[in-house]
C-alpha positions as a LaTeX table, in Angstrom:
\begin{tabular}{lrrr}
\hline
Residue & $x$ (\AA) & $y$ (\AA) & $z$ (\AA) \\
\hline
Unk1 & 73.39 & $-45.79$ & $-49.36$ \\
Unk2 & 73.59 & $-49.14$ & $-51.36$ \\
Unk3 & 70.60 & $-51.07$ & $-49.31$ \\
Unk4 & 67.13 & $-50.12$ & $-48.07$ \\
Unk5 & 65.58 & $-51.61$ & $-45.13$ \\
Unk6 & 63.20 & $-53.58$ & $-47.52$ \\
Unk7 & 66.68 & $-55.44$ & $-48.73$ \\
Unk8 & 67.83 & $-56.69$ & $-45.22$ \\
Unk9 & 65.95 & $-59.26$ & $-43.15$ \\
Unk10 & 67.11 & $-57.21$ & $-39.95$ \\
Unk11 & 64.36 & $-54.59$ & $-41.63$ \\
Unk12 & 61.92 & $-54.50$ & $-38.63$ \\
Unk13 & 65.31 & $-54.32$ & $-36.49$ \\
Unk14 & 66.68 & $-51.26$ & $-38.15$ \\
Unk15 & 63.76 & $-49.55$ & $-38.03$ \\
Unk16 & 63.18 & $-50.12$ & $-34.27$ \\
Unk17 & 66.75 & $-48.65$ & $-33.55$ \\
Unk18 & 65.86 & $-45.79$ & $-35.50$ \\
Unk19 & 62.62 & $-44.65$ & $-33.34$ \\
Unk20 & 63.48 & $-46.42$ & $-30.45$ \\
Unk21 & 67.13 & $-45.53$ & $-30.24$ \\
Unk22 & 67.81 & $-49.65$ & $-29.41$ \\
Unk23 & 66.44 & $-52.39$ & $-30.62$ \\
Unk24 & 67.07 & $-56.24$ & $-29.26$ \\
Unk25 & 67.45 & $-58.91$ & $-31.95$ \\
Unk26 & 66.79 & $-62.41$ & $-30.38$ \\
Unk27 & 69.79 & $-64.81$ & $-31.29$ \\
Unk28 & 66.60 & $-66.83$ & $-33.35$ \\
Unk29 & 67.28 & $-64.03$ & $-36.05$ \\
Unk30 & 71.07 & $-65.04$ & $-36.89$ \\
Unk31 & 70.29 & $-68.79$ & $-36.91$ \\
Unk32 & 67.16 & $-68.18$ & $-39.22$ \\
Unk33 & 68.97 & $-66.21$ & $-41.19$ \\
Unk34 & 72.62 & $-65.09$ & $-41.04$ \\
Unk35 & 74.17 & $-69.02$ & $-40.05$ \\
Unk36 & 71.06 & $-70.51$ & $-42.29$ \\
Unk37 & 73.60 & $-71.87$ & $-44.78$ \\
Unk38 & 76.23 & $-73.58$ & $-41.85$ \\
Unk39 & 75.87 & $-77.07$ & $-41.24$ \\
Unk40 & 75.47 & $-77.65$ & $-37.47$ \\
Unk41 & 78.98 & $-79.63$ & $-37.23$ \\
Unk42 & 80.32 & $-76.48$ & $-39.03$ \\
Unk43 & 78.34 & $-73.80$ & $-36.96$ \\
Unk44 & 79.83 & $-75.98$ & $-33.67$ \\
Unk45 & 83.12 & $-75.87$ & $-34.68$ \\
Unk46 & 83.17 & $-71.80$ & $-35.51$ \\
Unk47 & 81.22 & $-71.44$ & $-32.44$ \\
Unk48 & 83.99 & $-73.17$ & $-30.27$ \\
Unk49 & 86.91 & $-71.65$ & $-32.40$ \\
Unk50 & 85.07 & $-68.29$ & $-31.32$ \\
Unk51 & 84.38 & $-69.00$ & $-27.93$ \\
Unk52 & 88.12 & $-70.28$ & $-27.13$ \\
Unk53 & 89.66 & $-66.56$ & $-29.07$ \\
Unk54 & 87.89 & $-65.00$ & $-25.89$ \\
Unk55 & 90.52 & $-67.05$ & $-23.71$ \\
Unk56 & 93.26 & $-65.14$ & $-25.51$ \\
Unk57 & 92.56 & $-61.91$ & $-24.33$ \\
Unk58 & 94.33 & $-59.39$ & $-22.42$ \\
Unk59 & 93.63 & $-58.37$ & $-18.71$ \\
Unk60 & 92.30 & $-54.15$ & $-19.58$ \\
Unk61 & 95.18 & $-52.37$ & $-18.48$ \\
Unk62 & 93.05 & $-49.18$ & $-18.39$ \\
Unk63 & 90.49 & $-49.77$ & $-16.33$ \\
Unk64 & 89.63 & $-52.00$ & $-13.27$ \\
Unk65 & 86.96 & $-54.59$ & $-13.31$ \\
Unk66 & 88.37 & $-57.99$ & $-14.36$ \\
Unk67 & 87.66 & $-57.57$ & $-18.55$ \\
Unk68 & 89.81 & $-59.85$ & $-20.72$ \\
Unk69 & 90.20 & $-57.99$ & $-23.93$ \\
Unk70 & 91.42 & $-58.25$ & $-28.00$ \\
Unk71 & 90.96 & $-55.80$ & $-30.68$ \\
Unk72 & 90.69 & $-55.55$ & $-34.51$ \\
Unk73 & 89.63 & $-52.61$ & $-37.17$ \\
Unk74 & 88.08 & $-53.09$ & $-40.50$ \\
Unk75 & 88.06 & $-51.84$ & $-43.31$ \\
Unk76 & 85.15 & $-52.38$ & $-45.42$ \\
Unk77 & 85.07 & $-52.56$ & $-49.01$ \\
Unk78 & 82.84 & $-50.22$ & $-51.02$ \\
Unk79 & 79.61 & $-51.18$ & $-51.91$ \\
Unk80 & 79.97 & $-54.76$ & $-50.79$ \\
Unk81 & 80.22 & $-56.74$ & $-46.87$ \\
Unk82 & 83.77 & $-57.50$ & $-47.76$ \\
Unk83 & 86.59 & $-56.40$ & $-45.07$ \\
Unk84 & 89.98 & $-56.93$ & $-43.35$ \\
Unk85 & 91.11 & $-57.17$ & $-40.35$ \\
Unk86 & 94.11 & $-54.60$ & $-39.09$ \\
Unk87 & 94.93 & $-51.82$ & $-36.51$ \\
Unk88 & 94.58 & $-48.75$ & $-39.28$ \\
Unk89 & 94.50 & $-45.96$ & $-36.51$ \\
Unk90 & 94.71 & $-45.15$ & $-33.03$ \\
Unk91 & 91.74 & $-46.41$ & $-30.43$ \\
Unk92 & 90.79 & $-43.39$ & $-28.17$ \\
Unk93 & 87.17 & $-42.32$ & $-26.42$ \\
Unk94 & 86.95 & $-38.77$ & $-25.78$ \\
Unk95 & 86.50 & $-37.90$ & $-21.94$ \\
Unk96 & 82.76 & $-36.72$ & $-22.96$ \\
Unk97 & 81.30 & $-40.15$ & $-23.24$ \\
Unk98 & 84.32 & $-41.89$ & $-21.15$ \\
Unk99 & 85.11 & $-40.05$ & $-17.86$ \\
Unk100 & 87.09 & $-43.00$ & $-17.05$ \\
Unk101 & 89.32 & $-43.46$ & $-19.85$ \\
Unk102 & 88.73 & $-41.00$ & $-22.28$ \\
Unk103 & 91.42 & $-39.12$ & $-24.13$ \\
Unk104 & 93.57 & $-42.10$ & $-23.13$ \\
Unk105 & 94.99 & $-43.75$ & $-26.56$ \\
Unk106 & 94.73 & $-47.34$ & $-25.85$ \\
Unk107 & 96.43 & $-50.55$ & $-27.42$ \\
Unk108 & 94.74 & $-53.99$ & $-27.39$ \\
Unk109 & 95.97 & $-57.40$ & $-28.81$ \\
Unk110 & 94.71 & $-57.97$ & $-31.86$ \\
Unk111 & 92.63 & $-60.97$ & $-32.57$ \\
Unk112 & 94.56 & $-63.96$ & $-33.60$ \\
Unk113 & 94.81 & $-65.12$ & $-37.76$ \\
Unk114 & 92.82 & $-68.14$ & $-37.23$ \\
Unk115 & 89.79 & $-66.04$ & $-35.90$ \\
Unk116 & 90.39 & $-63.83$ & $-39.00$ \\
Unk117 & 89.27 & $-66.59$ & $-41.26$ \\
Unk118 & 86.43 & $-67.76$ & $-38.78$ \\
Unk119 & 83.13 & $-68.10$ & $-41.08$ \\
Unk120 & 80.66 & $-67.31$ & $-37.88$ \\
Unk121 & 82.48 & $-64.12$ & $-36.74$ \\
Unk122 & 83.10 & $-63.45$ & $-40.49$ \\
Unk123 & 79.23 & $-63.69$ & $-41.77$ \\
Unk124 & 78.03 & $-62.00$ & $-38.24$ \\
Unk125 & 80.40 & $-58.89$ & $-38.86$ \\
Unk126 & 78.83 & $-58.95$ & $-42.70$ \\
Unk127 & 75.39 & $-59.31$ & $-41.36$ \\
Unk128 & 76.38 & $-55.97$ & $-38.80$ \\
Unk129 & 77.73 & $-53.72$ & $-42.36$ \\
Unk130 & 74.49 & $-54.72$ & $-44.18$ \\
Unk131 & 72.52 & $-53.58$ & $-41.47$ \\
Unk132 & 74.38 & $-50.05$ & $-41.62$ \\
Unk133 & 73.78 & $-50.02$ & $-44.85$ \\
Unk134 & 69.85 & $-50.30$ & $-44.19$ \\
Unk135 & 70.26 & $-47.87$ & $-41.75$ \\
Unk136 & 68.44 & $-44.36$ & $-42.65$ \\
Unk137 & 70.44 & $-42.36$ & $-39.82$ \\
Unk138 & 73.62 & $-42.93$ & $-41.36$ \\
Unk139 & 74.18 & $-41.34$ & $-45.14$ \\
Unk140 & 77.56 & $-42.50$ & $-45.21$ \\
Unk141 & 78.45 & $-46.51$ & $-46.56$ \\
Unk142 & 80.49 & $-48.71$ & $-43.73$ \\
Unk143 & 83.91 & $-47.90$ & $-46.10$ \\
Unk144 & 83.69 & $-44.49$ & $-44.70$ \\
Unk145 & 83.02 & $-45.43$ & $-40.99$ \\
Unk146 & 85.76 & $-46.02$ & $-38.31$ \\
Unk147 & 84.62 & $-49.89$ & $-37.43$ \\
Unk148 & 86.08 & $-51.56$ & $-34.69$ \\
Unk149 & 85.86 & $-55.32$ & $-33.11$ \\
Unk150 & 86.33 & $-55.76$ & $-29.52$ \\
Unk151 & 86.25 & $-59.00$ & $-27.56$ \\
Unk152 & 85.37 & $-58.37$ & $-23.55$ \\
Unk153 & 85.70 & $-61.50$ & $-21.61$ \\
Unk154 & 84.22 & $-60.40$ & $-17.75$ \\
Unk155 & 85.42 & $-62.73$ & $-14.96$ \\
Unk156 & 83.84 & $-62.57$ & $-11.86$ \\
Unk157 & 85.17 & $-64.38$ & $-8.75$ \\
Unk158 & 83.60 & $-64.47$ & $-5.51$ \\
Unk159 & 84.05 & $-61.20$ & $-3.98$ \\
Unk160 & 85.26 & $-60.02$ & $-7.03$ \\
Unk161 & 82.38 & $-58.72$ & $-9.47$ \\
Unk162 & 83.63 & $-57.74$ & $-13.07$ \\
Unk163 & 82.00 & $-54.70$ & $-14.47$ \\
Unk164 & 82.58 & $-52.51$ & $-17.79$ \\
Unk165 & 84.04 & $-48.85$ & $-18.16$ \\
Unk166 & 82.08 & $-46.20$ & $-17.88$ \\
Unk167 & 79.99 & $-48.91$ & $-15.12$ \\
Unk168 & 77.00 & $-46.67$ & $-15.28$ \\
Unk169 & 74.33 & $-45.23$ & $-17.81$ \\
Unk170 & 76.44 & $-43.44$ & $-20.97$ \\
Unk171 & 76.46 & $-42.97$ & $-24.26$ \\
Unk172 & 78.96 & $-44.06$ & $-27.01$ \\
Unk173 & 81.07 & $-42.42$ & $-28.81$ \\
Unk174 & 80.52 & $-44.79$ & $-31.90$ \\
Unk175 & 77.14 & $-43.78$ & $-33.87$ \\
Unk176 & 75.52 & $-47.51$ & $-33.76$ \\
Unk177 & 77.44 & $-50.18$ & $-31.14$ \\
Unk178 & 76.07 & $-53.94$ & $-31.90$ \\
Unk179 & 76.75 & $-55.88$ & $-28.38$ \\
Unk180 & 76.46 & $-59.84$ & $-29.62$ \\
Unk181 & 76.48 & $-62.06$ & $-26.43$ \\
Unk182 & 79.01 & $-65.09$ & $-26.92$ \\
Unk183 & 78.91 & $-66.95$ & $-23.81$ \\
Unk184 & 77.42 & $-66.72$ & $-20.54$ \\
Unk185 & 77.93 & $-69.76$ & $-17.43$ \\
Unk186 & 75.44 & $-70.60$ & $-15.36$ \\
Unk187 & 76.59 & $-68.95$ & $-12.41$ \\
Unk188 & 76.35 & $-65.77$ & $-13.73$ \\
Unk189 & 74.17 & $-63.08$ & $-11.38$ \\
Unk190 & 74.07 & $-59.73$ & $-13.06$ \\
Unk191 & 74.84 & $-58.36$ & $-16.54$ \\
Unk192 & 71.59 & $-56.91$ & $-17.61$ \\
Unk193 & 71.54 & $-54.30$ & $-20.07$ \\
Unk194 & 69.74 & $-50.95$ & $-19.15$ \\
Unk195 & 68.20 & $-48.38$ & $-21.31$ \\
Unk196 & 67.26 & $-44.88$ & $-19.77$ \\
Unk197 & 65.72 & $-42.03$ & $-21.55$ \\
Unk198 & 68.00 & $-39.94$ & $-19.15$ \\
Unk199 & 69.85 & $-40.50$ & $-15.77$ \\
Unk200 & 66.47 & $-40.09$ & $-14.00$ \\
Unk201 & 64.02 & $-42.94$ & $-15.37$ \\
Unk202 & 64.89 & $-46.59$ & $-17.02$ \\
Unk203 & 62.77 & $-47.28$ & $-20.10$ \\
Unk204 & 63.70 & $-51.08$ & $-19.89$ \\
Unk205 & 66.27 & $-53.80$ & $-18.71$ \\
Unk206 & 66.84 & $-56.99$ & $-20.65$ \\
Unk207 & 68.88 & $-59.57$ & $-20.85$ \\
Unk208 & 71.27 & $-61.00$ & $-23.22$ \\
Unk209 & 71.19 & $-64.91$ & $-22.16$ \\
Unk210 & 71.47 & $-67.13$ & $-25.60$ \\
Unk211 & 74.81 & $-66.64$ & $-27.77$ \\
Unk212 & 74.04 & $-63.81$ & $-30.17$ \\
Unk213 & 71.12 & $-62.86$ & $-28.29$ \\
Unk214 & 72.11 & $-59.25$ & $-29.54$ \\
Unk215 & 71.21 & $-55.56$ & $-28.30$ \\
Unk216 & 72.27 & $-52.56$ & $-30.49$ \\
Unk217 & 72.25 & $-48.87$ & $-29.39$ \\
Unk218 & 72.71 & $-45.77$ & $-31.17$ \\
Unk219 & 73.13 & $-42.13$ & $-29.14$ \\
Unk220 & 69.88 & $-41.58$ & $-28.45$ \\
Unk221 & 69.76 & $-43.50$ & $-25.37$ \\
Unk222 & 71.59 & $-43.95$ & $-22.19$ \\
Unk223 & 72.70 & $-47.22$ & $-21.58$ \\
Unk224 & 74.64 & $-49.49$ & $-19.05$ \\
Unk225 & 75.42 & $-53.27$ & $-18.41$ \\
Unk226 & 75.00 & $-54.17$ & $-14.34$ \\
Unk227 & 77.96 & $-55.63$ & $-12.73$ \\
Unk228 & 78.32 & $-59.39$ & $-12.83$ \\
Unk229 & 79.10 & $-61.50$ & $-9.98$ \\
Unk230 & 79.27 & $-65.52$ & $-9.37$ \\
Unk231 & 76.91 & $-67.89$ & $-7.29$ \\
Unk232 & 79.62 & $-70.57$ & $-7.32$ \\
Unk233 & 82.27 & $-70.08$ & $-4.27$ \\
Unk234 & 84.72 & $-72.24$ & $-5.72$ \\
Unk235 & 87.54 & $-70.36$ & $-6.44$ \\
Unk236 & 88.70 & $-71.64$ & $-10.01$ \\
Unk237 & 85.34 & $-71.48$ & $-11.42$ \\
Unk238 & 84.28 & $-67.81$ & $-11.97$ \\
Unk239 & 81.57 & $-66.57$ & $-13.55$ \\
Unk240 & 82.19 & $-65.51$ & $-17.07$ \\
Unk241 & 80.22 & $-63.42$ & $-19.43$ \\
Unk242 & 81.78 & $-63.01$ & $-23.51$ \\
Unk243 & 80.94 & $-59.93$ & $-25.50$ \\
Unk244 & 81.66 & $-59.19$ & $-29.05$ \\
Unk245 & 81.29 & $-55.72$ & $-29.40$ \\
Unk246 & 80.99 & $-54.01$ & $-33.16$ \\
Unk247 & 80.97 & $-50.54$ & $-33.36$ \\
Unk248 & 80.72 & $-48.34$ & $-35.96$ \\
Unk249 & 81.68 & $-44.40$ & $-35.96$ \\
Unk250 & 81.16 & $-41.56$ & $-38.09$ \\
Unk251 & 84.57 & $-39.55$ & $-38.85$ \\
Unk252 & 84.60 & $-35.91$ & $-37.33$ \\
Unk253 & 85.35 & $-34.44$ & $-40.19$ \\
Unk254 & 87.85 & $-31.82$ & $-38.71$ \\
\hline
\end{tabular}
């Protein structure tokens, strides 16, 4: 490992997920720190060029519950929190941790060029290596880890709740999953994140409700996001909750 948890200022953060098996890092942490150097005109106009990449997505094919969805790998360079973008292998669960769509390999659009070269998403995703790197439960650096990017847009019309896959407590398959709220309307009911020591007790429930307001899990918890539904009854104005999802796996090495 190239960095301690004495060389990050996510320190306290990486230590929590490491006894706690979660930790929540209040969106006050990336604008303190990881955005610090953005103007606010330039931080806006990321933010927007973000935001507007989650329009772009593609209805899941795989699974039911109204999630709007793009892809991307990376590969990370050694020793630094460097990457690129690309589709470098196949995307597939195993049915262990996904009943639902496990085993399944499964293609998503990949994220557009422009939000390649987006500073936000690009300093975020170098904040999320460096924080690997920190992290004591992983002996392997980021270039060795599968890393993948996924954009969920939920859309939740009246009578028509949106809800994720597995839509109950699980586990990941990925070793450490960083779930970065984007966006989140007003008319949002639902989409609170639960953490259970097992499928018989919950430990806590929070919720994600500024943009990067930011949970991260590892495997030693069970976890689940409720379903979300809308307050509004107007037809073209659902309620809409935006996840960037960054996940990083450990190779089997068979």
């Amino acid at each position: 490992m190239t960095t301690t948890t004495e060389t990050t200022t996510a320190a306290p953060y990486v230590d929590t997920l490491a006894t706690q098996g979660y930790a929540h890092i209040p969106a006050d942490h990336y604008y303190d720190t990881v955005f610090r150097e953005h103007s606010l005109e330039g931080l806006r106009a990321d933010y927007l060029a973000l935001e507007s990449e989650f329009g772009r997505g593609q209805l899941d094919p795989y699974s039911p519950g109204s999630r709007y969805r793009s892809y991307a790998q990376l590969r990370v360079d050694p020793g630094s929190a460097d990457f690129e973008y690309g589709l470098f292998e196949q995307y597939r669960q195993t049915k262990a941790y996904n009943p639902d769509t496990g085993g399944v390999v499964r293609e998503y659009p990949l994220i557009s060029p422009e939000l390649q070269e987006n500073r936000l998403l690009r300093r975020l995703l170098r904040s999320d290596v460096e924080f690997l790197r920190a992290y004591p439960r992983v002996d392997a650096d980021p270039s060795q880890l599968s890393v993948g990017l996924h954009l969920f847009r939920y859309l939740a019309y009246a009578g028509e709740p949106a809800y994720s896959s597995p839509n109950w407590l699980h586990k990941d398959d990925e070793t450490v999953v960083f779930i970065h709220l984007v966006g989140l309307s007003g008319n949002v009911v639902g989409g609170d994140n639960l953490i259970a020591p097992n499928a018989k007790r919950f430990e806590n429930v929070l919720r994600l409700t500024d943009p990067f307001d930011t949970l991260v899990v590892n495997q030693d918890k069970l976890h689940a996001v409720t379903p979300i539904g809308t307050t509004s009854r107007n037809p073209v104005a659902p309620a809409r909750r935006d996840i960037l999802l960054v996940t990083f796996q450990v190779r089997d090495p068979g």
